[in-house]
N, C-alpha and C positions, 0 to 999 in steps of 0.2 A: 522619375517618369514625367515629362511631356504633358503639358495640358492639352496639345495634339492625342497624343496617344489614349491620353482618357477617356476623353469624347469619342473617339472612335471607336475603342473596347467596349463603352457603354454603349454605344448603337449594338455594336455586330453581338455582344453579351443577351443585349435585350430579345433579338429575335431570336438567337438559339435556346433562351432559356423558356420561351416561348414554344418554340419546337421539341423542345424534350420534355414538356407538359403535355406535348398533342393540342394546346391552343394556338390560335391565331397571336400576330402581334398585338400589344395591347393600342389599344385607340390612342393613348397618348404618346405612343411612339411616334403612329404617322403625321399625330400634328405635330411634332417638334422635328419631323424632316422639313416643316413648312418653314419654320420660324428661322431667324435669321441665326440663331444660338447653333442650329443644325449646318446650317449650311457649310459646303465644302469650302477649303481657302485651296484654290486653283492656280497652277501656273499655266502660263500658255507657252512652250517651248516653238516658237515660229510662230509670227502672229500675224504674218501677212498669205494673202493666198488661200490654201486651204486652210491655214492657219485661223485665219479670220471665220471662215465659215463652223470652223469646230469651236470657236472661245463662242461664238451665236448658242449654239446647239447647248451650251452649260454654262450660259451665263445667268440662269438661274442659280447660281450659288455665286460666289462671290471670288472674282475671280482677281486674285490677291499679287500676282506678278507677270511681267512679260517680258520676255524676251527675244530680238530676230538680231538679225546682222543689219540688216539694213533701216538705217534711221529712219525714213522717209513710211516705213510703213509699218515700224516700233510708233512712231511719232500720230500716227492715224489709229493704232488699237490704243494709245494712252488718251487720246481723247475720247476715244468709246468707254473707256475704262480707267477714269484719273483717279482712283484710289489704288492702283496698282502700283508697284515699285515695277523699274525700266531695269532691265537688261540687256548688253549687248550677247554677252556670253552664258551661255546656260549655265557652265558648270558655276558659274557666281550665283544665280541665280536659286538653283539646290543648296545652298548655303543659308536661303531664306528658314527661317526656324520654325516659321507659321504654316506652312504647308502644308496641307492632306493630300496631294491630288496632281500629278501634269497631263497635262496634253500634249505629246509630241508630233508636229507637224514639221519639222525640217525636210531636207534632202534625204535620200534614201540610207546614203552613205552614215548620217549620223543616226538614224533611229535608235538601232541597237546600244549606241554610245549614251545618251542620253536617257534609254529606258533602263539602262542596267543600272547605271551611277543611281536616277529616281528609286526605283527596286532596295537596291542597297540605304537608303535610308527611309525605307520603311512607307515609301509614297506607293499609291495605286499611281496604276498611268496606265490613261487609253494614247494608242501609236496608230499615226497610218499607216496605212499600208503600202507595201509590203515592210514585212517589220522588220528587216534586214537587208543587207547588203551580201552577205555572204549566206554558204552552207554554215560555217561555224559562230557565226554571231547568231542565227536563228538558233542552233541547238544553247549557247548560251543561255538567251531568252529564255527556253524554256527551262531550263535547267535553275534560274534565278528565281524565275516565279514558280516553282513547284517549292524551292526552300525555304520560300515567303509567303506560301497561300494562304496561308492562317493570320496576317496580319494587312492583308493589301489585295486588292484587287484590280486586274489587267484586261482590256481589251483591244482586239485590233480593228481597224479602223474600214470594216468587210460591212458596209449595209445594207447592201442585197441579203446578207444572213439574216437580219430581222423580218423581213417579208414573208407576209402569207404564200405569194409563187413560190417561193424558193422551200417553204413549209411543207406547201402540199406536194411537189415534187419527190421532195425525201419521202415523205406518203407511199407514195405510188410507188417509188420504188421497193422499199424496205416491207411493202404489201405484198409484193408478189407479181403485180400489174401486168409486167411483163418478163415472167420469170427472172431464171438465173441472167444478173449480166456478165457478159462476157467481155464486151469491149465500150468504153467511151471517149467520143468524137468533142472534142473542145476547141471553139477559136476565137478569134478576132483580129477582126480587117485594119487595123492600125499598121501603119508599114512603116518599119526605119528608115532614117536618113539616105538620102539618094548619095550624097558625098558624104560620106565618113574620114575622111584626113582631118588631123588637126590642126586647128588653122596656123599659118606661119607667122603671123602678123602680130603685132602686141597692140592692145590698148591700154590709156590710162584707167587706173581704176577710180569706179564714181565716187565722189566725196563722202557718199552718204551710204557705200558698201564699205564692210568690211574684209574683204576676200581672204584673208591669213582664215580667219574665224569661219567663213564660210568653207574653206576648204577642209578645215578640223582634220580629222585621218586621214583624208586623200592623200598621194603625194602633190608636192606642190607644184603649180604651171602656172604659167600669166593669168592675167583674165583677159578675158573675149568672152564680148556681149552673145556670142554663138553659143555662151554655157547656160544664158539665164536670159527670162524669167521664166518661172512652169516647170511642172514634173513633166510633161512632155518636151521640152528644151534637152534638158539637163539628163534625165532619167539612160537619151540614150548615150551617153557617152557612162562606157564600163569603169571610171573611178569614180563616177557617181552615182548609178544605178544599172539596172538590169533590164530597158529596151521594155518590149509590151509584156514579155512574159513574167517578167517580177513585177510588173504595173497591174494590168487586166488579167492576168491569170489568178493575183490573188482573192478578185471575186470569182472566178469562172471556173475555175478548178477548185475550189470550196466548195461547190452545189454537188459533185460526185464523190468528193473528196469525205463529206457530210455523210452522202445516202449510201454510199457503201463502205462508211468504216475503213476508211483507207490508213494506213500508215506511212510504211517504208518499203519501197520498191526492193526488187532484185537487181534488175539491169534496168539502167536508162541509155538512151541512144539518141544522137540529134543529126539533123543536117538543115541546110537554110542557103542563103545568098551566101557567097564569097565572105571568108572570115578576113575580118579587120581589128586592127590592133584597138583601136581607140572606141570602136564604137558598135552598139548593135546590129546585126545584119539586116537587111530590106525585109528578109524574111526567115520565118526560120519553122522546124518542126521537132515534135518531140514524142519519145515512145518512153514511158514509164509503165514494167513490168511488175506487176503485184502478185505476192502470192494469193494462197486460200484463205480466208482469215474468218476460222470459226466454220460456219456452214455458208458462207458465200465463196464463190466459187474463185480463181486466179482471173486476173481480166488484164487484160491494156489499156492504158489509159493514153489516148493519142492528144497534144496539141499542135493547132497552126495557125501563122499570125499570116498580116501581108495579105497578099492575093491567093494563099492556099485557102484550102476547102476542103473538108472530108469530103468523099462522092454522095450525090446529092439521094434523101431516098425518092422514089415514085413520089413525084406532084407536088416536093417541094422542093423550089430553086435556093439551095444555101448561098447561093453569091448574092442573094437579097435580105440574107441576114447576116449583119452585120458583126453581129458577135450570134455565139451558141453552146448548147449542147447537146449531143445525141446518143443517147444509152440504144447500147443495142441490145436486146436480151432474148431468150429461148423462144418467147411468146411473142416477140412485138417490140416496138420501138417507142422512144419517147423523147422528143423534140421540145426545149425551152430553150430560153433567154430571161433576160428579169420579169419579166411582163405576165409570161404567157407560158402555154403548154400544150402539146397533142399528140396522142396515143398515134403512131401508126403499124398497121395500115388500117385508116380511118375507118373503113367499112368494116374493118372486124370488131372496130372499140364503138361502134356507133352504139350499142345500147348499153355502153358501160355504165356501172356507178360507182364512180370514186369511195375509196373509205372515207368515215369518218375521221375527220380531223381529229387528231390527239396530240399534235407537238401545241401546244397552248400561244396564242394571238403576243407578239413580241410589242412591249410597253414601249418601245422606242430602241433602236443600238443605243443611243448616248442616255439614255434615262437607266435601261441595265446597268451601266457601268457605274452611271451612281448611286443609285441604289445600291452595289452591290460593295459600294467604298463605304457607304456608309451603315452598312447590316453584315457583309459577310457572305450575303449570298452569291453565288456563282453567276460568271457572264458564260454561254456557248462559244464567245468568238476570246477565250482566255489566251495567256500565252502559250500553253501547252498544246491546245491544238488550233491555235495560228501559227505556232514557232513549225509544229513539224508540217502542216501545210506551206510555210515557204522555204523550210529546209527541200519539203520533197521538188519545189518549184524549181528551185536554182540550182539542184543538179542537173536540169535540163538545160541551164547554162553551162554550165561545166565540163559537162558530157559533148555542146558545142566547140566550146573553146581548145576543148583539149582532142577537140578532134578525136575521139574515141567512143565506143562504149563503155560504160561503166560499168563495173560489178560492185556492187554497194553494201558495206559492211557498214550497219549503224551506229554497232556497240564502238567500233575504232574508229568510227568518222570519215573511214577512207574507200576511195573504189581502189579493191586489194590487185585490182590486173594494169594498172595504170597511174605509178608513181606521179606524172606530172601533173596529175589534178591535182595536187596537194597545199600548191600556193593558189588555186583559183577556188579550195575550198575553205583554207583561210589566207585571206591577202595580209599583206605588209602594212603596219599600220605606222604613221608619218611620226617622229619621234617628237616627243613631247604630247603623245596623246595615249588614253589606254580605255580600255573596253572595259575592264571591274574595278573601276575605280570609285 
């Protein structure tokens, strides 16, 4: 056994042995989370970018390896962090023996690739979002960390989920507030590319990218600076992400996703701008059919990106918010974003009084996750229910692309009316690369 692995059964040992007494942690646990003997040895999988901003947020532990493609901002996180070992390539990187712990910031295309490989040796790992590229790499996800939960813990990279709005919101729903829901209204005004063709033109590539490695599973095409830099660059082109809706939908469809218990749809159905080979449409919409689940009732779950809008209710103009969501239920209506919230119609909720808070004040996203590498204890935003919040996302891809509706069988992974979703629910992956490796 691993002097990795010791230390970290002795954390997550100590708090359960603690909880099966009915005590609290012992006081000498949480100083030795402080002391440097405690601390995580982290890798940072993309360290430029959001990369950079997530190795900030956990650089209280010690953050023991990095790795991007691109030297130039490999080269700027080893100077934030010169006791690290360099990588270009991750999977070398996961070969380091000292590890507890990664952060997956790449492309959308690698998450899954890089969290599963981390996974399989025994590392927790927080992943941005969205945690996938595909329908089948997200159920992977999940399926890896359910056979792992007992030794690692995962989170996705959703911090609107930590927020008191986004708390009290599940609140008011899961209260009553405004009865049974029946349907909800989710968007944002982020619109795809005006020209979607790929470009014809080649450039050299920069000395200090490495494009084979950045490409990883994709199939491979030149480079063009049209692909990079930003997950808004690159996200909309379909070999390497999934346009606003596997972007912003994985906060924004999480807040109903949350407050009604949602799983797996029946039928999803899409339509949007003009379909393009290469690239997200301008715009797009989506209907995801839920059943009943338990005593909450079947509902609709609508999204639209772009210049769409659900219709607006009485005396609020949605084309002035920018992103949203709007539950609509027996009793009344309820209107957020990350920020904020209001009951309508206003004059009926004016003397309302919210319940009492009960979902408990969130110690930070990136503080849960270590915390919970180093005790055991559970994160909310896990891979089991981020995996199937962005499995249920990128059916609404799929459902686009394939030009269809879907009827969605979970157990088989397939929509059973519509064979040719089935390479858009698991794509091709470029040879010399694999997903459970």
């Amino acid at each position: 056994m691993s002097m990795k692995t010791t230390r970290r059964e002795l954390l997550w040992n100590t708090v359960r042995w603690g909880a099966v007494a009915g005590l609290t942690a012992p006081a000498g646990l949480a100083a030795a989370r402080e002391s440097p003997s405690a601390r995580l040895n982290i890798g940072i999988i993309g360290a430029g970018g959001r990369g950079a901003a997530n190795a900030q947020e956990v650089a209280r532990e010690n953050i023991a390896a990095l790795c991007d493609v691109d030297a130039q901002r490999l080269a700027q996180a080893a100077a934030q962090y010169p006791q690290a070992r360099q990588y270009a390539d991750w999977r070398k990187l996961l070969d380091q023996k000292d590890l507890d712990a990664v952060v997956v910031s790449t492309a959308d295309h690698t998450h899954a690739f890089a969290s599963v490989w981390a996974m399989n040796r025994g590392l927790s790992v927080y992943c941005e979002k969205p945690l996938a590229h595909s329908v089948y790499e997200a159920r992977v996800m999940q399926e890896k960390y359910l056979a792992n939960k007992d030794r690692l813990a995962t989170q996705m990279g959703t911090q609107m989920h930590a927020t008191d709005n986004y708390r009290r919101v599940v609140e008011l729903i899961q209260s009553g507030a405004i009865g049974p829901v029946r349907e909800v209204h989710v968007w944002c005004g982020r619109k795809g590319l005006a020209d979607g063709a790929r470009p014809p033109d080649e450039h050299p590539v920069p000395a200090h990218l490495d494009w084979d490695l950045w490409l990883g599973p994709a199939p491979f095409r030149p480079y063009h600076p049209s692909y990079l830099p930003g997950c808004m660059t690159w996200e909309q082109w379909w070999d390497f992400g999934n346009g606003c809706l596997g972007d912003m939908g994985s906060h924004l469809i999480d807040l109903p996703f949350w407050a009604l218990a949602l799983r797996d749809p029946l039928t999803v159905s899409a339509a949007g701008a003009p379909l393009r080979a290469e690239t997200y449409p301008e715009w797009l919409t989506v209907c995801w059919e839920h059943p009943a689940r338990g005593s909450l009732s079947p509902l609709k779950l609508y999204w639209y990106d772009g210049v769409k809008r659900p219709e607006s209710p009485p005396g609020h103009d949605l084309n002035q918010w920018g992103i949203g969501v709007l539950f609509i239920g027996d009793a009344g209506m309820l209107l957020a974003d990350y920020d904020r919230w209001i009951l309508l119609p206003e004059a009926k909720f004016k003397d309302f009084q919210p319940p009492q808070p009960r979902i408990p004040q969130s110690p930070g996203h990136y503080q849960e996750w270590l915390h919970a590498a180093k005790t055991g204890a559970d994160t909310l935003c896990n891979f089991d229910y981020s995996g199937k919040l962005i499995e249920h996302n990128l059916l609404g891809v799929v459902a686009f692309r394939a030009q269809s509706q879907l009827a969605w069988d979970p157990a088989s992974l397939t929509a059973t009316n519509c064979p040719p979703a089935a390479s858009l629910i698991r794509r091709e992956v470029r040879a010399g690369w694999t997903l459970d490796g």
